[in-house]
KEKE-647199 format. One record per residue (C-alpha): chain; residue number from 1; x, y, z. Coordinates in nm, 2 decimals. Example, Ala and Ser with C-alpha at 12.3 -4.5 7.8 and 13.67 -1.06 7.14 Angstrom:
% residues 2
NODE chaine num      x      y      z
NODE      A   1   1.23  -0.45   0.78
NODE      A   2   1.37  -0.11   0.71
END
This chain:
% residues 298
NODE chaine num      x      y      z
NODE      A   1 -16.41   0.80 -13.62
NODE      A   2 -16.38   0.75 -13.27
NODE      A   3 -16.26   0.42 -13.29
NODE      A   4 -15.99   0.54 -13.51
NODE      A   5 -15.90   0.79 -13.32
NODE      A   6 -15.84   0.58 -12.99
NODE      A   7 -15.66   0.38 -13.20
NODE      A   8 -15.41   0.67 -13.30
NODE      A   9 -15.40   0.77 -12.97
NODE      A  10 -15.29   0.44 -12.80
NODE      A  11 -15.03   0.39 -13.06
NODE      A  12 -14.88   0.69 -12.99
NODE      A  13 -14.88   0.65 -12.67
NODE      A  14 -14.71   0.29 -12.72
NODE      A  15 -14.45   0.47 -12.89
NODE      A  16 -14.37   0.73 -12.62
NODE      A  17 -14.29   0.39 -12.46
NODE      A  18 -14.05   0.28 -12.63
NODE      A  19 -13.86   0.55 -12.67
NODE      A  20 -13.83   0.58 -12.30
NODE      A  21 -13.72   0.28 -12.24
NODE      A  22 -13.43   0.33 -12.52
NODE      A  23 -13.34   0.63 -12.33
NODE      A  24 -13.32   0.44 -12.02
NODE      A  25 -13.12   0.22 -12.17
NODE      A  26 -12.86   0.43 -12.30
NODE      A  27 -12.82   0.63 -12.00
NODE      A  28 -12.99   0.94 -12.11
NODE      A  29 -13.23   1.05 -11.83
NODE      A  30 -13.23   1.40 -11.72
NODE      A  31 -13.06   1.25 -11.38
NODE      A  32 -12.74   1.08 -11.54
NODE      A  33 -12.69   1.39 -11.72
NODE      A  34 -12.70   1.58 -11.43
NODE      A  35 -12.39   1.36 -11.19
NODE      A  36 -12.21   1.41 -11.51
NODE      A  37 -11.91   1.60 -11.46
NODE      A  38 -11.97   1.98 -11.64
NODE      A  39 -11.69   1.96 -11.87
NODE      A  40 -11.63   1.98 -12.24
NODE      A  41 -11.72   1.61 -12.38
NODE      A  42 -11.86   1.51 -12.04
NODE      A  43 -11.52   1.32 -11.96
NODE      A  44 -11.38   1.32 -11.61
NODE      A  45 -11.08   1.54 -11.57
NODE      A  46 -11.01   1.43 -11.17
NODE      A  47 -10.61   1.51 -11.16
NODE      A  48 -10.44   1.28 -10.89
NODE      A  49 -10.34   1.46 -10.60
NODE      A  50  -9.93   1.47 -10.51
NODE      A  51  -9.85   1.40 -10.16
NODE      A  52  -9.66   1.70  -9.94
NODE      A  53  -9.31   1.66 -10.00
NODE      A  54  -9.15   1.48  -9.68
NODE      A  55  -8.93   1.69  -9.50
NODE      A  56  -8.61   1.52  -9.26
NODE      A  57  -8.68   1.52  -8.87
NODE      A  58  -8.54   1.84  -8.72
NODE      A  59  -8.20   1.82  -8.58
NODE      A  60  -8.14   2.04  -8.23
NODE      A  61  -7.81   1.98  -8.24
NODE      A  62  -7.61   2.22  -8.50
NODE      A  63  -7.47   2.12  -8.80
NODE      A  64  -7.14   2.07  -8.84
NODE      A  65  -6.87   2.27  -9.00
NODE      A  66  -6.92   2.25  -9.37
NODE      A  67  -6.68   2.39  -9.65
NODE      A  68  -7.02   2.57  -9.87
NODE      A  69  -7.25   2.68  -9.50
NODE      A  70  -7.48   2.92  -9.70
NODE      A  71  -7.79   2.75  -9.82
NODE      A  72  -7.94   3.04 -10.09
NODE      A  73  -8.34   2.98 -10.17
NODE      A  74  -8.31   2.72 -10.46
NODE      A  75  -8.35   2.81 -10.82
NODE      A  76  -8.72   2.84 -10.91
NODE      A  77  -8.75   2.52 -11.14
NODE      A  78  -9.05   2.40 -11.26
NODE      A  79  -9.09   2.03 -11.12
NODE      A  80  -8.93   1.76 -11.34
NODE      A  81  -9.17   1.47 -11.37
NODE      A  82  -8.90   1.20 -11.23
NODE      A  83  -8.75   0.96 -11.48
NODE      A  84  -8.75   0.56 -11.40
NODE      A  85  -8.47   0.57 -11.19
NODE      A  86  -8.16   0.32 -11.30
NODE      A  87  -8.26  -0.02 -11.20
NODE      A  88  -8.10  -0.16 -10.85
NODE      A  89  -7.95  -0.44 -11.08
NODE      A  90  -7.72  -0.23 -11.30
NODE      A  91  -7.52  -0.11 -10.99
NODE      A  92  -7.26  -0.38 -10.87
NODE      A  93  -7.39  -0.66 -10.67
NODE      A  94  -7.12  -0.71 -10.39
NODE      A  95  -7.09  -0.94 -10.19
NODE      A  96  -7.05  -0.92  -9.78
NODE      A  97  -6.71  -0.95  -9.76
NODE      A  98  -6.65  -0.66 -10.08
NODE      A  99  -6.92  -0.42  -9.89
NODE      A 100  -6.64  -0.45  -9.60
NODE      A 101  -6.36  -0.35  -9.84
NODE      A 102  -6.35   0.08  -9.85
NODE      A 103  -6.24   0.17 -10.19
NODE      A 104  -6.08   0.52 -10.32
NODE      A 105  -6.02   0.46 -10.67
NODE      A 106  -6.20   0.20 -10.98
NODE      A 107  -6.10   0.03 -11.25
NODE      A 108  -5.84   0.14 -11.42
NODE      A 109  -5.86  -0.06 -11.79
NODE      A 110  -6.02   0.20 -11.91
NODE      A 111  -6.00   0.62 -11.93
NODE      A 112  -6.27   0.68 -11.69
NODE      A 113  -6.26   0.87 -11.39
NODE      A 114  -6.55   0.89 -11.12
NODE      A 115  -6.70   1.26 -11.10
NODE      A 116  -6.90   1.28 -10.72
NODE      A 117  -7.02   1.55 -10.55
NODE      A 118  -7.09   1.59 -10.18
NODE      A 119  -7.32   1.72  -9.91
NODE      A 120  -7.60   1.96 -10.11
NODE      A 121  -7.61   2.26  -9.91
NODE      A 122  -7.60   2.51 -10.13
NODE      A 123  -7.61   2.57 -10.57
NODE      A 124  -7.75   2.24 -10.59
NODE      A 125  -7.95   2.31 -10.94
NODE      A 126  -7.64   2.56 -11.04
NODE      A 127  -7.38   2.28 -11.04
NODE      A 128  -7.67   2.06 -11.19
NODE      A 129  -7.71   2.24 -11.49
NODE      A 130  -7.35   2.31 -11.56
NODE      A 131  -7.34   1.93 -11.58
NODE      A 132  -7.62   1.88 -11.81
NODE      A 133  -7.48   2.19 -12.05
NODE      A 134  -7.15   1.96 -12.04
NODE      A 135  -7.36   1.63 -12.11
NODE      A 136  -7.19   1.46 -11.76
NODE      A 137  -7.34   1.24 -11.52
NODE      A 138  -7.17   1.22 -11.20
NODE      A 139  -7.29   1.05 -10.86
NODE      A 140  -7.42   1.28 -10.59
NODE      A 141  -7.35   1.20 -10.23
NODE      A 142  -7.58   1.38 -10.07
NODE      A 143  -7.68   1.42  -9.71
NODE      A 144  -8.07   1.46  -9.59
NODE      A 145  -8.04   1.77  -9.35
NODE      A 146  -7.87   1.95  -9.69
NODE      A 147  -8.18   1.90  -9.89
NODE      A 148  -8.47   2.01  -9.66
NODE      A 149  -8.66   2.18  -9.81
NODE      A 150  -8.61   2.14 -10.16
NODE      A 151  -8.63   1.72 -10.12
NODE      A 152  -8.72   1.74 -10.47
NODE      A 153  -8.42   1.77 -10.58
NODE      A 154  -8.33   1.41 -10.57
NODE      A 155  -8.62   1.38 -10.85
NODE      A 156  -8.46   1.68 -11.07
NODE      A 157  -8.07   1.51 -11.03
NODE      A 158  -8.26   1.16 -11.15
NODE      A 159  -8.43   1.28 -11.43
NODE      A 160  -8.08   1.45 -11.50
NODE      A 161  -7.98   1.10 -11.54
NODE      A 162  -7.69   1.18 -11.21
NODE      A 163  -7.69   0.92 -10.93
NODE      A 164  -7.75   0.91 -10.59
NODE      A 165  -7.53   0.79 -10.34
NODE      A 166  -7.59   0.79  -9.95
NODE      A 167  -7.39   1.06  -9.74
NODE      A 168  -7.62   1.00  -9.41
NODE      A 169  -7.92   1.19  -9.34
NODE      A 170  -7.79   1.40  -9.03
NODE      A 171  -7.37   1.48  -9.14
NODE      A 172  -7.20   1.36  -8.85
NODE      A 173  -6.88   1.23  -8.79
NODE      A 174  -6.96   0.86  -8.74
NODE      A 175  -6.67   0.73  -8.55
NODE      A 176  -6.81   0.78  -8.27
NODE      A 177  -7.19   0.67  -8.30
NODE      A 178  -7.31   0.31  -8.25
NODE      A 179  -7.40   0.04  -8.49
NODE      A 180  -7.74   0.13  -8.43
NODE      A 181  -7.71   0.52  -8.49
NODE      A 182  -7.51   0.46  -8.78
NODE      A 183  -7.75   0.23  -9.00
NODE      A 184  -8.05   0.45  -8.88
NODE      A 185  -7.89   0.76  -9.04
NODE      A 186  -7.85   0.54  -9.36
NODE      A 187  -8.17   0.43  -9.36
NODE      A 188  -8.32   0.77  -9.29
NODE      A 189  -8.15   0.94  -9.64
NODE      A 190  -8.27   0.64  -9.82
NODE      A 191  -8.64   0.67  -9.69
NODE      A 192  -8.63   1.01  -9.79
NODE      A 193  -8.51   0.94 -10.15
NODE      A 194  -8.75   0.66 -10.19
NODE      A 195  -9.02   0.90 -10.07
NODE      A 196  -8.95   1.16 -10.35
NODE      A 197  -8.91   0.88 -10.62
NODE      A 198  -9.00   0.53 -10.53
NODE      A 199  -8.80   0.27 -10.70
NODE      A 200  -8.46   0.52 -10.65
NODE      A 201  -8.20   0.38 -10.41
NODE      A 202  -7.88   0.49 -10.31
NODE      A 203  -7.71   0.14 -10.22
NODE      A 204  -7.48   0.04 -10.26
NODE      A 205  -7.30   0.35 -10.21
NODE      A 206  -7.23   0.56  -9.92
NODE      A 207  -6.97   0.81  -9.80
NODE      A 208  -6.95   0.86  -9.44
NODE      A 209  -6.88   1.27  -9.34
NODE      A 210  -6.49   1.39  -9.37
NODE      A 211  -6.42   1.05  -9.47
NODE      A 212  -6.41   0.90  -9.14
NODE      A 213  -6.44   0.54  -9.10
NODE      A 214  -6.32   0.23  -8.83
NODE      A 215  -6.42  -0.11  -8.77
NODE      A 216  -6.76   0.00  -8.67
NODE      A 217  -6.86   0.21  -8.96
NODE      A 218  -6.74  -0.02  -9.20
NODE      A 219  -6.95  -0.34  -9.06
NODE      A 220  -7.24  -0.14  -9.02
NODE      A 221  -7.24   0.01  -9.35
NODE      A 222  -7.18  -0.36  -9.49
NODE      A 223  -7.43  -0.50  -9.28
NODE      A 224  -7.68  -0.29  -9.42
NODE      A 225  -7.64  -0.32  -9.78
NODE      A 226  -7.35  -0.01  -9.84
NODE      A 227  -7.02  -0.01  -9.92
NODE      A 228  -6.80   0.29  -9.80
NODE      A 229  -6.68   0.54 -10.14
NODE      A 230  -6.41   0.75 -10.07
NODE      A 231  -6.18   0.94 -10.34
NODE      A 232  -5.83   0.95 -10.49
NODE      A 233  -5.82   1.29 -10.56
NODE      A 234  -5.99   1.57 -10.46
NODE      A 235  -6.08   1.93 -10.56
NODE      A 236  -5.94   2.09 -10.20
NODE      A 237  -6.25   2.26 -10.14
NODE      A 238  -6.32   2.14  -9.80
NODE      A 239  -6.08   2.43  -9.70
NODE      A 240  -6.29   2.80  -9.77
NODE      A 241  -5.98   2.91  -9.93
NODE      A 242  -5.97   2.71 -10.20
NODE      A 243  -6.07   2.92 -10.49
NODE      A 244  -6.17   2.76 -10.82
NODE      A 245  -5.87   2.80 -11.01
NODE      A 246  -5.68   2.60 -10.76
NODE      A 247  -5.99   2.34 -10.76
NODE      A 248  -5.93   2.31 -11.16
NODE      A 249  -5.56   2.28 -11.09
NODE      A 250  -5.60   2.01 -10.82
NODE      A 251  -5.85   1.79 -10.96
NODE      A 252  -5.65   1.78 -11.32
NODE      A 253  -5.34   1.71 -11.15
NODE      A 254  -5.46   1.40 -11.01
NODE      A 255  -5.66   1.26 -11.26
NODE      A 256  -5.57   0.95 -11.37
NODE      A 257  -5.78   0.62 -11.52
NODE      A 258  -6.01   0.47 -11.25
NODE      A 259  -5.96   0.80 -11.01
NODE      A 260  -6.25   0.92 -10.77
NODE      A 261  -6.31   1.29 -10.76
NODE      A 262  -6.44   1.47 -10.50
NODE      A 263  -6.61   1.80 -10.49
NODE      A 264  -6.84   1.99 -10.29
NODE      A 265  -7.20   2.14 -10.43
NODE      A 266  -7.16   2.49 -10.36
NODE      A 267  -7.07   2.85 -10.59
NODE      A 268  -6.72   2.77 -10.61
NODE      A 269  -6.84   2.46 -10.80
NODE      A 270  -7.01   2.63 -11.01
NODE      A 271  -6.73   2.80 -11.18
NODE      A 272  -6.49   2.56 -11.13
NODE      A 273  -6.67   2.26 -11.30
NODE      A 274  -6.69   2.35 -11.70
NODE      A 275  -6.27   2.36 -11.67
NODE      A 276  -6.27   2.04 -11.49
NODE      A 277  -6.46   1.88 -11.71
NODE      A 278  -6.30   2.05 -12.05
NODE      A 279  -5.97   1.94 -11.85
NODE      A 280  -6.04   1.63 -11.82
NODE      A 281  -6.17   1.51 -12.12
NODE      A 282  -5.87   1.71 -12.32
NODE      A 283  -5.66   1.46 -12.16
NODE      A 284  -5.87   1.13 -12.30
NODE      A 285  -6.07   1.12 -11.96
NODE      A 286  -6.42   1.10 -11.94
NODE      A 287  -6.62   1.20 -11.63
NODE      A 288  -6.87   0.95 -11.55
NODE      A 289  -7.08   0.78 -11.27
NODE      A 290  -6.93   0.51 -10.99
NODE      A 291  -7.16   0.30 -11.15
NODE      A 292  -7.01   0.31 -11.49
NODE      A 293  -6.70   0.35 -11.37
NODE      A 294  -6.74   0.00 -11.22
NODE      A 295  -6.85  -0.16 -11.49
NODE      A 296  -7.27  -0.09 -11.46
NODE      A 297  -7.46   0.03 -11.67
NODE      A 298  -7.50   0.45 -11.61
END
């Protein structure tokens, strides 16, 4: 009996064995289970964490005079997850010597017209939704010092499907600056739109403040990848005057295949866009970006 007995007891033991080692094996040990983290399944839920959105240099100079000056806090919006910005190639590849050559106006073979709106400083998501409600994409020029703050932006008017086009990052009159100051200022709005979504550009579009341009601007702008985009018609609201009747009246008086349009982001926008638009398009025009108006894809 004891014999047998030993027996039982060293095959038992044998077996506690191999189970152990199975155990092992599988990653089953009272330590693994313990660095696992304590959530349902035992799956790892680690979220990425998003950078802090960039904010531009501070300016000590003062801003310039600006038709919309008040800059309200922006409309609380949850964050749009940015789409995949339209590719670099679908915008027009000019050449030097075209980047040299300012244009006001597109193509006019076919009943487009270019809706852009300047600067940012104020009812930037207002005057976004308005367009989205209309089902319009239009280019936004819009200038760094405008935007800070609420850089994010540039994500929402992406995802919008809108376009963005390079209006400097500081707003000053460039006529007078260097070669030098004048690329910087480009390259410091496009650093800022590539930090909020990565494979965004804004070449090769830019629109120097007031419209202002020489031999200087132009050659700079070229030289770094830009072509100057000014406008055919515009709403009038660069004057604080203008109310948004006359804006309607302006822009539809002007309108004509291949036009530019300028406005302004700002409340007077606002209410003057849906009669734009419904203007436009009531006379065979359709609002678009200056990317589709030149022939890209939008």
């Amino acid at each position: 009996m004891d014999a047998r007995l030993s027996r039982r007891r060293v095959l038992a033991l044998g077996s506690g064995l191999v189970v152990a080692g199975v155990a092992t094996a599988l990653g089953l040990t009272g330590a693994r289970r313990c660095n696992q983290n304590p959530t349902a399944g035992g799956a790892s839920t680690a979220t990425p964490q998003a950078g802090p959105t960039p904010t531009p240099s501070p300016i000590a100079t003062p801003a310039p005079t600006r038709p919309e000056t008040t800059s309200p806090t922006p409309t609380a919006m949850p964050t749009a997850v940015p789409a995949t910005p339209t590719p670099t190639t679908s915008r027009p590849q000019w050449t030097l010597e075209v980047l040299r050559q300012p244009v006001s106006s597109g193509p006019a073979d076919r009943p487009l017209v270019a809706l852009t709106i300047d600067d940012g400083w104020s009812s930037r998501d207002a005057v976004l939704s308005v367009l989205q409600n209309k089902d319009v994409h239009a280019t936004f020029f819009l200038t760094g010092r405008a935007l800070v703050g609420d850089s994010g932006f540039i994500a929402r008017a992406l995802a919008a499907g809108c376009e963005i086009g390079n209006h400097t990052m500081d707003h000053y009159t460039l006529t007078d600056k260097s070669k030098a100051y004048i690329q910087k200022d480009l390259q410091d709005f496009e650093d800022l739109v590539r930090s909020v979504v990565p494979l965004a550009t804004t070449k090769p579009y830019m629109r120097p403040s007031g419209g202002s341009l020489n031999a200087t601007v132009i050659d700079a702008a070229a030289d770094a990848g830009y072509r100057p985009i000014l406008w055919s018609v515009s709403a009038g609201d660069g004057s604080a005057t203008t109310t948004p009747d006359e804006m309607t009246q302006n822009v539809l008086g002007g309108a004509r295949p291949g036009a530019i349009i300028l406005l302004h982001f700002g409340p007077r926008a606002v209410v003057a866009l849906p009669g734009i638009i419904d203007g436009l398009r009531a006379r065979k025009l359709e609002p678009v970006t200056v990317t589709v108006l030149f022939g890209g894809a939008g």
